[in-house]
C-alpha positions in Angstrom: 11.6 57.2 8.7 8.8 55.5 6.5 7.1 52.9 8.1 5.8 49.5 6.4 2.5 48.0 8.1 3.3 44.5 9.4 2.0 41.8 6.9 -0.9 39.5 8.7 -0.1 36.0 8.4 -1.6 33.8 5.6 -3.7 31.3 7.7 -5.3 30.1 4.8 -2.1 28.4 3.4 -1.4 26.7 6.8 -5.0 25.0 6.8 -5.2 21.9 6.8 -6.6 20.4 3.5 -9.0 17.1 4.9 -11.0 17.3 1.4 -8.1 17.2 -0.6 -6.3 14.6 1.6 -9.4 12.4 1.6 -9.7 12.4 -1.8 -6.5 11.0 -2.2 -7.2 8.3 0.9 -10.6 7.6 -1.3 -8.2 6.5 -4.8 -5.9 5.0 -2.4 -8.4 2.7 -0.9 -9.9 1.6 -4.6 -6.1 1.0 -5.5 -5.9 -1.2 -2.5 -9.5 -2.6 -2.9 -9.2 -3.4 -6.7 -5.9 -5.0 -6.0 -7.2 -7.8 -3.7 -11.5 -7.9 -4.3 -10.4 -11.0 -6.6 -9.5 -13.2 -3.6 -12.9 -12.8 -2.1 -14.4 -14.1 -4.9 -12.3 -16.6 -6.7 -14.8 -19.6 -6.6 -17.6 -17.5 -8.8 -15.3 -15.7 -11.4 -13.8 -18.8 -11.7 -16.8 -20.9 -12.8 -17.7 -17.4 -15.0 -14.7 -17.7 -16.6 -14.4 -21.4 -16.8 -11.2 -21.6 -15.1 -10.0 -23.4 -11.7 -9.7 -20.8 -8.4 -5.9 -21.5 -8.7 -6.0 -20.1 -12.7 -8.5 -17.2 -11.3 -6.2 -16.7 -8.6 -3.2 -14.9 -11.0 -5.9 -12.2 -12.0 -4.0 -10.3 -8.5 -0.6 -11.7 -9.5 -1.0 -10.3 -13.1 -2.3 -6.8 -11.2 0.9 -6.9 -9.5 2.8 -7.4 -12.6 1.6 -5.2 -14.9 2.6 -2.4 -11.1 5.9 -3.9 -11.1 7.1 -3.4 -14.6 5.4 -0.1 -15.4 5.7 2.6 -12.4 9.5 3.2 -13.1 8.9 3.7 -17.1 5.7 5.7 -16.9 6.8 7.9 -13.9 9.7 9.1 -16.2 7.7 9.1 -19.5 5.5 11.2 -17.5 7.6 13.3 -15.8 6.4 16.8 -17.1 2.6 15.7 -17.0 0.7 17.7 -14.6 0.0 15.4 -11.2 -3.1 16.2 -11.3 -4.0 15.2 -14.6 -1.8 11.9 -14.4 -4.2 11.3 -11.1 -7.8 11.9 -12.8 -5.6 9.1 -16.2 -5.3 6.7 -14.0 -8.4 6.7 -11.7 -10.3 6.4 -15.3 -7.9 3.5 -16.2 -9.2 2.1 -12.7 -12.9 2.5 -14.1 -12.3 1.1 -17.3 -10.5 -2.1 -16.0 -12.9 -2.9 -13.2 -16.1 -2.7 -15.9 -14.6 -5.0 -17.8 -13.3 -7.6 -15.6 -17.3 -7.4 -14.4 -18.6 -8.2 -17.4 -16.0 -9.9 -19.1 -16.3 -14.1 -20.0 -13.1 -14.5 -21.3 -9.9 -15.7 -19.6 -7.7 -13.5 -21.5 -9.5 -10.4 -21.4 -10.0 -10.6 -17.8 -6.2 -11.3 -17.4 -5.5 -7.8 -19.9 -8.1 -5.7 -17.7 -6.3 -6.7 -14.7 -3.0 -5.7 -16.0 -4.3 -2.3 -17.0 -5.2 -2.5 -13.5 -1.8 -2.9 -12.2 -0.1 -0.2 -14.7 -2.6 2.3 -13.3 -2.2 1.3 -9.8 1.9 1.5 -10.5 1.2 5.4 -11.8 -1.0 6.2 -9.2 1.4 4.9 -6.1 4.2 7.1 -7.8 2.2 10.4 -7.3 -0.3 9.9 -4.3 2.5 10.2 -1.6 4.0 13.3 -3.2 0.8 14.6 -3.6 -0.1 14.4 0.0 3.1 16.0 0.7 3.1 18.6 -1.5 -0.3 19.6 -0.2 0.9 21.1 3.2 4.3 22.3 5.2 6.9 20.3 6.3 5.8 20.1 9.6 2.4 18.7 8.4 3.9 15.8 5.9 3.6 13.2 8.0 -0.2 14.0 9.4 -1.0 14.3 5.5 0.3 10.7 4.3 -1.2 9.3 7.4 -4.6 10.8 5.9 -4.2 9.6 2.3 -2.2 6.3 3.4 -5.5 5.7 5.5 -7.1 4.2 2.5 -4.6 0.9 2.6 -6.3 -1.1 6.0 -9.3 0.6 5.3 -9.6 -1.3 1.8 -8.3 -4.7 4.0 -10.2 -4.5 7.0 -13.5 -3.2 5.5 -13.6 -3.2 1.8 -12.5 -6.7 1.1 -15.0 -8.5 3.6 -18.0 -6.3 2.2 -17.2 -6.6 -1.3 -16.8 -10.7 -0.4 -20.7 -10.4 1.1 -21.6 -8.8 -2.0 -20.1 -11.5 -4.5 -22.0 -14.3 -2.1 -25.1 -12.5 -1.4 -25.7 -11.1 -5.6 -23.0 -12.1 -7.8 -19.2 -11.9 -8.2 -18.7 -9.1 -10.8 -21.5 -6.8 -8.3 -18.5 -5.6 -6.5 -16.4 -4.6 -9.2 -19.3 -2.6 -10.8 -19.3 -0.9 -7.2 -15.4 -0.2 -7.6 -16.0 1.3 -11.3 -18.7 3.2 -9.5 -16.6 4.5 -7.1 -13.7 5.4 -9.1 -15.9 7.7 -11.2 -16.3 9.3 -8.1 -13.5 9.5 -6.9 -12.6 11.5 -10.6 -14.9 14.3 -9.9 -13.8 14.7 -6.2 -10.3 14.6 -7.2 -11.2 17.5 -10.0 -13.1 19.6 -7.4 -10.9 19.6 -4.7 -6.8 18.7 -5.4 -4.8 22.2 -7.0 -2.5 21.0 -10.0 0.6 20.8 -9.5 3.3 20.9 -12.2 5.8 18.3 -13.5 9.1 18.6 -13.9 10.1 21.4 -16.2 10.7 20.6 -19.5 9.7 16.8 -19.3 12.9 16.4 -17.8 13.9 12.7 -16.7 15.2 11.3 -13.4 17.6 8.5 -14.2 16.4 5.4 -11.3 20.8 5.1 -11.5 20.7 8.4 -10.2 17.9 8.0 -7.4 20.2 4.6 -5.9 23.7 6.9 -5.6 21.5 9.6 -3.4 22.3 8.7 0.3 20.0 6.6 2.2 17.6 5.7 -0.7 19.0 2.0 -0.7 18.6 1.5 2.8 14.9 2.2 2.6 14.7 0.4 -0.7 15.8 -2.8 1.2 13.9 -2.4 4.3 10.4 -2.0 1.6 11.6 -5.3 -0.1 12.2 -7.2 3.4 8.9 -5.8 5.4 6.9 -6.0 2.8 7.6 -9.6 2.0 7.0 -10.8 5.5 4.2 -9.6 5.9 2.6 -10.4 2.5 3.7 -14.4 2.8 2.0 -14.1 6.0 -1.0 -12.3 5.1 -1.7 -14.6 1.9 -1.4 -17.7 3.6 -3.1 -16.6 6.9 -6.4 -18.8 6.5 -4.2 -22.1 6.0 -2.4 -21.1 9.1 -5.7 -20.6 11.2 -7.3 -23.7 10.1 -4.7 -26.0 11.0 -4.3 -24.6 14.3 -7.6 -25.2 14.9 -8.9 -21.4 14.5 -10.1 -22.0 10.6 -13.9 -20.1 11.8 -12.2 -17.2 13.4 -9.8 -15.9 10.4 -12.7 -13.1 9.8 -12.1 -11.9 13.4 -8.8 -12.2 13.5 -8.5 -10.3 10.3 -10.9 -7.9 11.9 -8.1 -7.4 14.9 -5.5 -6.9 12.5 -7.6 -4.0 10.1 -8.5 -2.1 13.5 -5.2 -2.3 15.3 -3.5 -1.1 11.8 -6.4 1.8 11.5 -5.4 2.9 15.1 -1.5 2.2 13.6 -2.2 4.4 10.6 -3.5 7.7 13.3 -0.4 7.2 15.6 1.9 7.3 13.1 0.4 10.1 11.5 0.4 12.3 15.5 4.1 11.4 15.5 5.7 10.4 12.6 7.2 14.1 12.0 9.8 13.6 14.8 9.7 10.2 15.5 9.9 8.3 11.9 13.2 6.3 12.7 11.4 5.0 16.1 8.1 4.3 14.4 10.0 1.9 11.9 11.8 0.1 14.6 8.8 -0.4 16.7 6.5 -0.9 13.8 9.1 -4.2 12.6 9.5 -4.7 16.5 5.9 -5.3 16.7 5.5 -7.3 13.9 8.2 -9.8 14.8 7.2 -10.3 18.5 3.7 -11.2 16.9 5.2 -13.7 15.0 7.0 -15.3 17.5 3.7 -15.9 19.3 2.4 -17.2 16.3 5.0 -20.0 16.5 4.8 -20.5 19.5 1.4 -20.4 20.7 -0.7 -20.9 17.5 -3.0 -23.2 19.3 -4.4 -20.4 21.9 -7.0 -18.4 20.7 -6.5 -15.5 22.7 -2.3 -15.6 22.1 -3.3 -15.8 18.6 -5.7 -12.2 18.5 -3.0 -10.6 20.4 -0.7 -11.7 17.7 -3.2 -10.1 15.6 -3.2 -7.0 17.4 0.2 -6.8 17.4 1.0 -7.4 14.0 -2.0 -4.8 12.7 -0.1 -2.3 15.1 3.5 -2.6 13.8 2.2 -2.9 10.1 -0.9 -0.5 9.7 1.9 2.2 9.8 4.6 1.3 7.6 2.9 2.6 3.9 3.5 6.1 5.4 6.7 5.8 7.1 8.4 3.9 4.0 7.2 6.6 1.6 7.7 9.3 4.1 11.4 7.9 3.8 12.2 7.3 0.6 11.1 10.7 -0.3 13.0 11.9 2.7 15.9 10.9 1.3 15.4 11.0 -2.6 15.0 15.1 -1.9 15.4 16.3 -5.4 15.1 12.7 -6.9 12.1 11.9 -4.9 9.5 11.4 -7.9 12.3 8.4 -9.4 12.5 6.7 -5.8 9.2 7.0 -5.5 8.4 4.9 -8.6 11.1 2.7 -7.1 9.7 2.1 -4.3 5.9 1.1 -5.8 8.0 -1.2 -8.3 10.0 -3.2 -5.4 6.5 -3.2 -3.7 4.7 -4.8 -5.8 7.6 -7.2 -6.6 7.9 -8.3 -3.0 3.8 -8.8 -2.8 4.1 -11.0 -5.7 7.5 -12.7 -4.2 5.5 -13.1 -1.0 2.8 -15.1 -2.5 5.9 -16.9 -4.2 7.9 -17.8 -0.9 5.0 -18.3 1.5 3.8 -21.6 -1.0 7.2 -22.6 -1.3 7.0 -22.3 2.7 3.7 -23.8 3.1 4.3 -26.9 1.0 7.7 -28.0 2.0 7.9 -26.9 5.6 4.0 -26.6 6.8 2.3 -23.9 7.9 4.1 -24.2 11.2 7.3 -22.3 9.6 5.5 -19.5 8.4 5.7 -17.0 11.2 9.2 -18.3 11.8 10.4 -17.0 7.8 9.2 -13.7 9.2 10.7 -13.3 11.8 14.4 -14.5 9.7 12.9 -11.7 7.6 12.6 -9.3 9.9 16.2 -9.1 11.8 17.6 -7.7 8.7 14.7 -5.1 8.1 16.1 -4.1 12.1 19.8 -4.0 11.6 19.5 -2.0 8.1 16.8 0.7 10.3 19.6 1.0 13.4 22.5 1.5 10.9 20.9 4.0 8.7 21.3 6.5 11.2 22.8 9.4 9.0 20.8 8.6 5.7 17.4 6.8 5.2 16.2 6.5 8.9 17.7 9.6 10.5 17.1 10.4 14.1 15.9 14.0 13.4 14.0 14.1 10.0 15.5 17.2 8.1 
């Protein structure tokens, strides 16, 4: 009988694509970083634009506007775009609207830039985590959104302080010429190194009705909306917190904590998240509410309070990659719609955090603010438990 010679395997498929994957981490982090450089340097673009810090202060929430109330209609007015093309769009739309929030004077322009901002960060978070996971087998997802999910604390723990030093040391717009800088970058790595890969066929559209009736893309809807609020009203309002607890000069190391505990976060949840997603959640929103139960309790103890940090850095730095890892988990077929779902309920809840956490700080104190997290977070735990079949499943499919 004829004989067919074995065919060697194709290693080169299987190999792991770290320039790809950090090019996608790199226009994560200037998502991340454009979104919040403004709060580092509110006094100076304020007096530049002849505005109080409080009116400068809305150029972030306008940013997460102009996310919330674009990804779902560009994602399906883009549906049969090439990714990579709708990638290398929006990283230019990141260029153009940092170099003219640096060298804009006026209010109003500097309010439009930051919305074009915001409607390319909205179309950028609706690809990057398919991206990553298209990008490698099944059984390398999870390492691969831990890579290009990396850019998120990265831009927090590192990128904010430094571009703060660089608005105080030169001037306030410096930092934002840096971020144009490095979005153009971040263009040409993206063109060198990411394959295209198609849209749907046809242009075709994903009804968002149709994403909510697939199973288990609710449940992770909800839990994004309730984690992401509690941790944002915290976040925001962290340096109140601090300084009347006596801890105002430490909120750059404690921040510190927080950005390296959530880097170490993001590389265990990447080593594990392919079996263990449902237990990462739970612990990750385990973590995060123990830490603010020491933060009530024990605000006034500097070393309760780093662990707290720790802690809370731990359970968070995570939960970019699990959530996405979940929704598209679940959309399956629908995954691209979810997706755009869940960067629009995302960016809501940031902007709701900001919201609640005043509402919080001026009618309660600051004292209640780790306590409306942790009311926050005993729902995030119940829906994570009871989604057992759809959403957070005990053995990822």
């Amino acid at each position: 009988m004829p004989t067919t010679a074995p065919t060697p395997p194709v290693t080169t498929a299987l190999r792991f694509p770290l320039p790809a994957l950090l090019a996608l981490a790199t226009a994560v982090f200037v998502t991340a970083l454009t979104e919040n450089l403004p709060a580092g340097v509110l006094p100076g673009m304020g007096e530049t634009l002849g505005v109080s810090e409080s009116a400068a202060g809305q150029t972030v929430t306008v940013y997460a506007i102009g996310s919330a109330v674009t990804a779902i209609p560009l994602t399906a007015a883009t549906a049969g775009w090439g990714r990579k093309r709708l990638l290398l769009t929006a990283m230019a739309g990141f260029a153009v609207a940092n170099t003219v929030t640096a060298v804009s004077t006026d209010y109003r322009l500097t309010l439009a830039a930051r919305f074009l901002a915001g409607v390319a960060a909205g179309l950028a978070w609706a690809l990057l985590a398919g991206y990553a996971r298209r990008l490698v087998p099944p059984e390398q997802q999870g390492r691969a959104m831990a890579v290009a999910m990396a850019g998120v604390p990265l831009a927090l723990s590192l990128g904010v302080p430094v571009g703060t030093l660089l608005g105080r040391v030169l001037v306030w717009w410096v930092p934002f010429l840096a971020m144009t800088a490095l979005a153009v970058g971040v263009v040409g790595w993206i063109a060198a190194t990411l394959p295209e890969q198609s849209g749907r066929p046809g242009g075709e559209r994903t009804p968002v009705r149709r994403a909510l009736t697939v199973p288990g893309v609710v449940p992770v809807l909800t839990v994004t909306v309730l984690f992401v609020l509690a941790h944002t009203l915290l976040f925001t309002y962290v340096a109140p917190f601090l300084d009347r607890a006596g801890l105002g000069d430490a909120t750059d190391a404690v921040l510190l904590v927080f950005g390296l505990a959530s880097l170490v976060s993001v590389w265990f949840t990447g080593a594990h998240i392919h079996r263990r997603l449902r237990r990462l959640t739970v612990g990750g929103a385990l973590l995060v509410a123990v830490a603010a139960g020491v933060l009530g309790l024990w605000s006034a103890s500097a070393p309760l309070v780093y662990l707290a940090a720790l802690l809370w850095g731990l359970g968070w730095g995570g939960a970019p990659t699990l959530l996405q890892t979940a929704v598209g988990d679940a959309g399956g077929a629908r995954a691209d719609a979810a997706q755009a779902m869940l960067v629009t309920l995302w960016n809501a809840a940031m902007a709701g955090g900001g919201v609640v956490g005043g509402l919080v700080l001026g009618h309660l104190g600051t004292g209640a603010l780790p306590w409306t997290v942790l009311a926050l977070l005993l729902p995030v735990l119940a829906v994570v438990v009871g989604a057992r079949a759809h959403g957070f499943p005990a053995e990822r499919r």
